[in-house]
N, C-alpha and C positions, 0 to 999 in steps of 0.2 A: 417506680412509685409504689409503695406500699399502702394499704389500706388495713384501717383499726377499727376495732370495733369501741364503740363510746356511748354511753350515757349520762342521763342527768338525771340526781334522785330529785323528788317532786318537792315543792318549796312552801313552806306556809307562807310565806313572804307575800302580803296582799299588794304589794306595788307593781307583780308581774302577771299580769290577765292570763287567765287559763288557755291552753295550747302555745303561748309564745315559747319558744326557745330556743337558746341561742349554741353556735356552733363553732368554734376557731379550730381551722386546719394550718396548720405549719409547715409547710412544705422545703425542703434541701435539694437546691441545682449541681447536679455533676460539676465540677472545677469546667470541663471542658465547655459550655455549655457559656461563660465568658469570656468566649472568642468566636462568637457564633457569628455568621458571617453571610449579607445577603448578597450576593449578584448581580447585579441589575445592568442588563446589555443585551446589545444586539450579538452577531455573528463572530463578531468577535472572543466572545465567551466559550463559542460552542465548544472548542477543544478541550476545554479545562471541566478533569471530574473532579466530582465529589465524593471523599469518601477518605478513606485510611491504605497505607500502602502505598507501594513505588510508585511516583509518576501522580497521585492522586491530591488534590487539596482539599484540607480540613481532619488529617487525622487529629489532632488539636482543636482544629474549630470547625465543628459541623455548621453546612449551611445549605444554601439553597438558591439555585440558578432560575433568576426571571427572567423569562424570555421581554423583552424593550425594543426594539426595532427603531423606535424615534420617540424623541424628547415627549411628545405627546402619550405614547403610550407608558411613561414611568407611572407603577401604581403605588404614591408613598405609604395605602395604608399595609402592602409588603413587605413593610421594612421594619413594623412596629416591635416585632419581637426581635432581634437581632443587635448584639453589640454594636458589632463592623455592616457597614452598608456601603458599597464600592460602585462607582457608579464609570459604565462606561459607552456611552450613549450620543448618539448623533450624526456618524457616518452616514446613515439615509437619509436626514433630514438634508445635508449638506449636496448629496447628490442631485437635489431639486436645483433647476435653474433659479435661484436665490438670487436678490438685490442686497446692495448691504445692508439697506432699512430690513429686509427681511431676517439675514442671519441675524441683527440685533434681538427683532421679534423671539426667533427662536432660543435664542441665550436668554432672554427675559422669562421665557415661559421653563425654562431648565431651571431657572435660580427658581421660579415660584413652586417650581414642585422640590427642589433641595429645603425651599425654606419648609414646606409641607413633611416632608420627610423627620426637619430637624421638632416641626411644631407635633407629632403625632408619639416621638422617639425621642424625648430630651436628652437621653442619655448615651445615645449610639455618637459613634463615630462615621465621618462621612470622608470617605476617599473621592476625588474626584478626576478622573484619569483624564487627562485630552484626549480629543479625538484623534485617532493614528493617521499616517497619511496614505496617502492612495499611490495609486498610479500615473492617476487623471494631473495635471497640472490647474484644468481648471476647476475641479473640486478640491487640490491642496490649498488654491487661492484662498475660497470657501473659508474652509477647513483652521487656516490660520488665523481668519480673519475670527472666527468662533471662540480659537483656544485664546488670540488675547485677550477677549473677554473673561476668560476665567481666568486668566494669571495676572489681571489687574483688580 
């Protein structure tokens, strides 16, 4: 960013009260800067850096890894400067002994923070990954029962 030096010569003009004055800055984004890209995940994320260089994501699009742990902790007002917002979210919510009323619950309060995400950022893109599967046979149950929520 660079900074200018600016003034305003003084105005006979009786329609603007003394001391008002006005100020327009114009500012120009790096190219890279539209593809900026937010994170948003549990442990799953932890591998992936950010940054430029082999093995790193965002030499293109810098961005920033939010730590999420479960659907409850997405925070959409995180997302509000960022193109891309990738969301990959839910493996510990799933790991709770869950009823299916409840995973519904849970996928409901995931749309309402995607819808928050979209209502804060009109203009970002929203990736929405499944939840990967486990180990556990009884949390892949979970688990499935969750992503068909989001692929319907």
């Amino acid at each position: 960013q660079d900074f200018f030096k600016h003034s305003m010569e003084a105005e006979e003009d009786s329609r603007v009260p003394d001391g008002v004055r006005y100020s327009l800055t114009f500012r120009a984004i790096h190219w890279s800067h539209l593809n900026s890209t937010a994170l948003i995940g549990d442990s799953n994320f932890g591998s992936i850096q950010l940054g430029a260089g082999r093995g790193k994501f965002g030499g293109a699009a810098p961005g920033v890894r939010v730590w999420a742990p479960t659907t409850r902790s997405i925070d959409p007002i995180s997302c509000t400067s960022f193109r891309n917002v990738i969301l990959m979210v839910g493996t510990n919510d799933m790991k709770n002994k869950l009823n299916d009323s409840q995973i519904r619950d849970v996928y409901k309060e995931y749309k309402t923070k995607v819808g928050l995400i979209r209502k804060y950022n009109k203009k970002c893109r929203i990736f929405i990954c499944p939840i990967l599967p486990t180990e556990s046979h009884d949390i892949n149950r979970r688990i499935n029962i969750f992503n068909s929520y989001i692929f319907n």
